[in-house]
N, C-alpha and C positions, 0 to 999 in steps of 0.2 A: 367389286368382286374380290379385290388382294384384301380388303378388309374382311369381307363374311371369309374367306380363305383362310386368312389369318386366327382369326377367333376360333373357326372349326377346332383349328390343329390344334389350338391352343387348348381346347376342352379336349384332345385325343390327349396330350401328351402328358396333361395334369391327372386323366382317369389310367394315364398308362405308369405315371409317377406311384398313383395309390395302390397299384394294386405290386407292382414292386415292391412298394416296401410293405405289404401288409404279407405277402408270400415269402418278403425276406423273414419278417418278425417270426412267419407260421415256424420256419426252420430252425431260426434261432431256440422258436419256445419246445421247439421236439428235441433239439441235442440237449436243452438245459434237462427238461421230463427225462431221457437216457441218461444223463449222467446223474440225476438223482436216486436211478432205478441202480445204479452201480453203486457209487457211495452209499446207500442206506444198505444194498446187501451184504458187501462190503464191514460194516459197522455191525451187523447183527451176526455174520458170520465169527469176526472179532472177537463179539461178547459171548458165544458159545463158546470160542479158546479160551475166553478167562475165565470161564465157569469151570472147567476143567480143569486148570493150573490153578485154580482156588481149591477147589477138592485134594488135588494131588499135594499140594502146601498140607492143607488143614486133615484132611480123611480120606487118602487113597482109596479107600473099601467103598466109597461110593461114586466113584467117577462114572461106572457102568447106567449107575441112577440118572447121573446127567446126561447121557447118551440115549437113554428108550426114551426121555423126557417129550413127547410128541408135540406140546405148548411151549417150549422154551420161553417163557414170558419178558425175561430182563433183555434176550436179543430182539426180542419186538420190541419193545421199546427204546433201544437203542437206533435200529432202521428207523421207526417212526420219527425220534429225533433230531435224525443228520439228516430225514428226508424234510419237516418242516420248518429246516434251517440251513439248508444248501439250494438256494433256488435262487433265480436274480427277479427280479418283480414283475415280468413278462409272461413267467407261467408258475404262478405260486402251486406248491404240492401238494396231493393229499394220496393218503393211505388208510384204507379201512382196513379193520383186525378187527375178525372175531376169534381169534385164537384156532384157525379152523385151517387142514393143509389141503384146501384148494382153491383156487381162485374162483371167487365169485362178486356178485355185486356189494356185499357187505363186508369182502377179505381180500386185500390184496398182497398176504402176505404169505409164504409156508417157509416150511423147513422139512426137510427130510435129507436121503443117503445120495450121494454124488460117487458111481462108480469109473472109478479112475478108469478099469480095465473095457468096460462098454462106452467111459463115457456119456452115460446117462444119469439123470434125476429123476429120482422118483421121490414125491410127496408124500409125506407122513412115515415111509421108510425111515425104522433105525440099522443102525446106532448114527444117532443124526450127525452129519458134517458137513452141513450146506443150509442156506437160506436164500429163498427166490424172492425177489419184489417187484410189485406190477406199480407204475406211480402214473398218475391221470394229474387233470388241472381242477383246481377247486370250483366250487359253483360260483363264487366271486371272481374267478380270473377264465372261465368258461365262455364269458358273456364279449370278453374282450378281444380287441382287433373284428377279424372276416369270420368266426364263430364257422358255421357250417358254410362250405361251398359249393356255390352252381353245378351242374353238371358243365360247365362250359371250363368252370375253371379248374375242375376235377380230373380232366381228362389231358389239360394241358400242364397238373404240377403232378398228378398222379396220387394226387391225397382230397378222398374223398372230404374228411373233415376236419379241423381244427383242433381237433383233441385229441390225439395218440393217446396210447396205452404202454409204452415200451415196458419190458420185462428182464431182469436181469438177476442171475445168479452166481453166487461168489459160494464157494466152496474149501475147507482146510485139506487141500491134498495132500496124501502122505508121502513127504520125500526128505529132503535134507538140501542143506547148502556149507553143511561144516567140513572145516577143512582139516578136520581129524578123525583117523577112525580107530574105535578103542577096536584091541585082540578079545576076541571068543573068550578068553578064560574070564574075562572081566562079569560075562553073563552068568547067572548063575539061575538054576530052576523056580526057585522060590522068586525069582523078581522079575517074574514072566507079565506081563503087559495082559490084561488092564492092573496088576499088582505094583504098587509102586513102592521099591525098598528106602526106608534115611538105614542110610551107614554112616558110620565113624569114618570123618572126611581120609578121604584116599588121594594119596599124593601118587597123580600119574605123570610116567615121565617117556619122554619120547628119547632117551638115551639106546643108543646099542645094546643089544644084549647077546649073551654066547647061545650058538645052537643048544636047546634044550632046556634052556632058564627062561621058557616064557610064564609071565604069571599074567594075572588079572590088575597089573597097574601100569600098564603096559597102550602105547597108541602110536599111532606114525601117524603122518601128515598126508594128504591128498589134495589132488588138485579135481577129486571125481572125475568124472567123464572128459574132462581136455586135459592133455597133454600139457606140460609147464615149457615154456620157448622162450628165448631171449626176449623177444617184446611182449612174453603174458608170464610173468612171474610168478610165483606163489604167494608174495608178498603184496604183487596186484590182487589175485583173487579173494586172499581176504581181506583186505583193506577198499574194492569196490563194492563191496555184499550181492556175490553173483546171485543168481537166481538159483528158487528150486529144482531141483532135479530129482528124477524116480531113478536112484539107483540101486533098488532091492533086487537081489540076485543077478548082478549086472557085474563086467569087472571094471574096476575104478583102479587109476593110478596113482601107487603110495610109494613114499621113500621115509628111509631114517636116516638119521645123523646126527653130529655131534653143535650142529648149527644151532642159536637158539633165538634167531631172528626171525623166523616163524611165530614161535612163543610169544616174543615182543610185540609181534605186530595183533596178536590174538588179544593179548592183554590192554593192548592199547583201544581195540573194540568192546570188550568186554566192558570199560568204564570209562570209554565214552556213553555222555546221557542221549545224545539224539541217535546213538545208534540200537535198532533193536528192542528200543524202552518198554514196551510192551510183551515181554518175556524175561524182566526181568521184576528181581523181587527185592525192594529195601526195607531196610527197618523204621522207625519213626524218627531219627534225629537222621534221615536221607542218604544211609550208607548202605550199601549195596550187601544183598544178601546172598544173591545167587543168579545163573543166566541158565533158564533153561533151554537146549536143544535138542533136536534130533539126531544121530550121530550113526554113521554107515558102521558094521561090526563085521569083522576081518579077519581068516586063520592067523596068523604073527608068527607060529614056530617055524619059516624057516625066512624070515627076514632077513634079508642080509645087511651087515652094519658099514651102509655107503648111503649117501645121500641119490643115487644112482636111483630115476622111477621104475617102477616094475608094475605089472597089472594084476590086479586080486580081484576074486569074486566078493562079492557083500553079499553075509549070508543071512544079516540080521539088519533090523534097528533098533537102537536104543535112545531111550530119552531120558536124559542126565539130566542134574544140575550143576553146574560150575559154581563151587560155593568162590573159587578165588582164582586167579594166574598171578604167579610170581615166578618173577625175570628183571633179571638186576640188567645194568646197560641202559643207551638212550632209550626214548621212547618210543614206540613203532608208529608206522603208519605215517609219519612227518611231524605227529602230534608233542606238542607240548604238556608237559606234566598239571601245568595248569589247567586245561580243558576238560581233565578227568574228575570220576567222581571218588570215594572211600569207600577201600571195603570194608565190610564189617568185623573182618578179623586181620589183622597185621601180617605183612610178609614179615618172615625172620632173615636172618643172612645166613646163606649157604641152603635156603629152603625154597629154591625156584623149581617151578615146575605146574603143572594145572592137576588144580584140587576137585574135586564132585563127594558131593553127600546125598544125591537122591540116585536112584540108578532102574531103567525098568527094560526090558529086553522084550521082541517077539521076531519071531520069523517070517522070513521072505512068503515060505509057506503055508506058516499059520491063517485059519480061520479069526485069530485076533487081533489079526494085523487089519480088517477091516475097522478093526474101533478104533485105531491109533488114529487121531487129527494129527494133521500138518499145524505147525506154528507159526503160518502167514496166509491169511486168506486170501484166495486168487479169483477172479473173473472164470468162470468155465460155460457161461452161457450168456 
């Protein structure tokens, strides 16, 4: 009897061994399916911000073209590429495109308008700033592990079957994370968004200025929506790359001064390569062209010349380029001079200050602040 006893438990515990771990693998092969469904949306959302900072380089007058574009073609194949090269061998991925914004058996893939203010997606919707991906297991890796399960075992892990479907959408919200906000005068009608202006690089400068001399080359500093405290710096918030924040029509805290350790620490982000590398633009021998951002815009006439925060409404965005920052002194951020890269055009001495030569403005208000993409794509479903 202790032997058939024996043996019994022994076929219990080796059938109770298999199905652990074939229920472990089921989990494993569903969070890898999810975070495929992320990364590739992720990567196609991406590739619709460099379709449009390609335009704005090359032909501003067609950005809007890239926005109705309902097939964005190169961010599908960007999702399809991160999706059939980010997966670990348990649940290899696939994605069907027919070029089509709805999910079906032969499309896993759309793009359409992601509204910030509802919160919702809607497919095929423009001016497109979002891409949804649905990512399943291929017919080769389908077959693999427990495949469909029993009702017995459906009811005890809560999955009917072995092959999810997870879906996941990444969207470019419109908001900002710069820790500079240019003055109102800097906007000017003609460089209203989707219009993107090149000026004659403009050296702006965050010095005092006397009540009444505000002009358009003019920006204070911000720490947006949190307050600056002994243990949250200004010099923290830009040098950790806080997140984005929606602060169109919102008040944000700015201050001006005569300090230029903000600058330094800005310059030392600007041309650092692993920072932001993707909104920025070099030339062919790898010297740095330009950094473009999004930037909160701010009444300025009656700033007072103290480094003291004070709270302002943002009445705009604006999305510059930063052709350069020069700020003579160490380097910011902790960084060494060697970690950075070249700009393309030299600081002079006595010429510190941050430079922009693309400039495009809309309102908090405006109907075309819905076209305006964010410069980071984020997770929103």
């Amino acid at each position: 009897m202790d032997t058939t006893y024996v043996t019994i438990m022994l076929v219990v515990f080796i059938v109770l061994t298999g199905l652990a771990i074939d229920v472990g693998y089921m989990y494993v092969s569903d969070e890898d399916l999810q975070h495929a469904a992320e990364t590739s949306a992720l990567a196609g959302a991406q590739a619709i911000k460099q379709r449009v900072l390609f335009q704005a380089q090359s032909d501003p007058g067609k950005i809007a073209e890239v926005l109705v574009d309902p097939v964005q073609k190169q961010p599908r194949e960007a999702a399809i590429e991160v999706a059939s090269g980010n997966h670990s061998a348990s649940a290899l991925v696939s994605l069907a495109n027919s070029n089509g914004n709805s999910l079906s058996e032969d499309n896993d893939i759309t793009v359409g308008f992601w509204n910030i203010s509802s919160r919702t997606y809607t497919p095929g919707a423009t001016p497109v700033n979002a891409m949804q991906v649905r990512t399943r297991r291929t017919a080769e890796s389908s077959s693999v592990g427990m495949g469909s399960l029993g009702s017995f075992m459906a009811k005890i892990t809560g999955t009917a079957s072995f092959g999810s479907t997870p879906v996941a959408t990444a969207a470019l919200v419109p908001g900002t994370r710069s820790n500079i906000a240019v003055c109102a005068d800097a906007c000017e009608p003609a460089c209203s968004y989707p219009q993107i202006c090149s000026i004659n690089e403009r050296r702006m400068s965050h010095l005092p200025w006397a009540p009444g001399n505000w002009r358009g080359d003019r920006y204070v500093y911000t720490s947006l929506l949190h307050p600056v405290t002994l243990t949250n710096t200004m010099s923290d918030l830009v040098c950790q790359e806080m997140p984005v924040q929606e602060v169109c029509g919102l008040p944000i805290f700015t201050s001006s001064g005569k300090d230029d350790t903000i600058l330094r620490d800005m310059k030392a982000m600007m041309y650092d390569p692993k920072v932001d590398r993707s909104n920025k633009e070099y030339d062919q021998k790898g010297r740095l062209l330009g950094w473009w951002v999004i930037v909160p815009v701010t009444d300025c006439r009656t700033v007072p010349a103290a480094e003291v925060p004070e709270q302002r409404v943002v009445t705009r965005y604006s999305l510059v380029r930063i052709s350069r920052i020069c700020a003579a002194g160490p380097a910011g951020c902790s960084q060494s001079a060697s970690a950075t890269e070249l700009p393309a055009v030299p600081c002079s001495t006595g010429g510190d200050g941050l430079y922009i030569d693309r400039i495009s403005c809309v309102g908090c208000d405006s109907r075309s602040k819905m076209m305006l993409p964010g410069l980071r794509p984020v997770l929103v479903d």
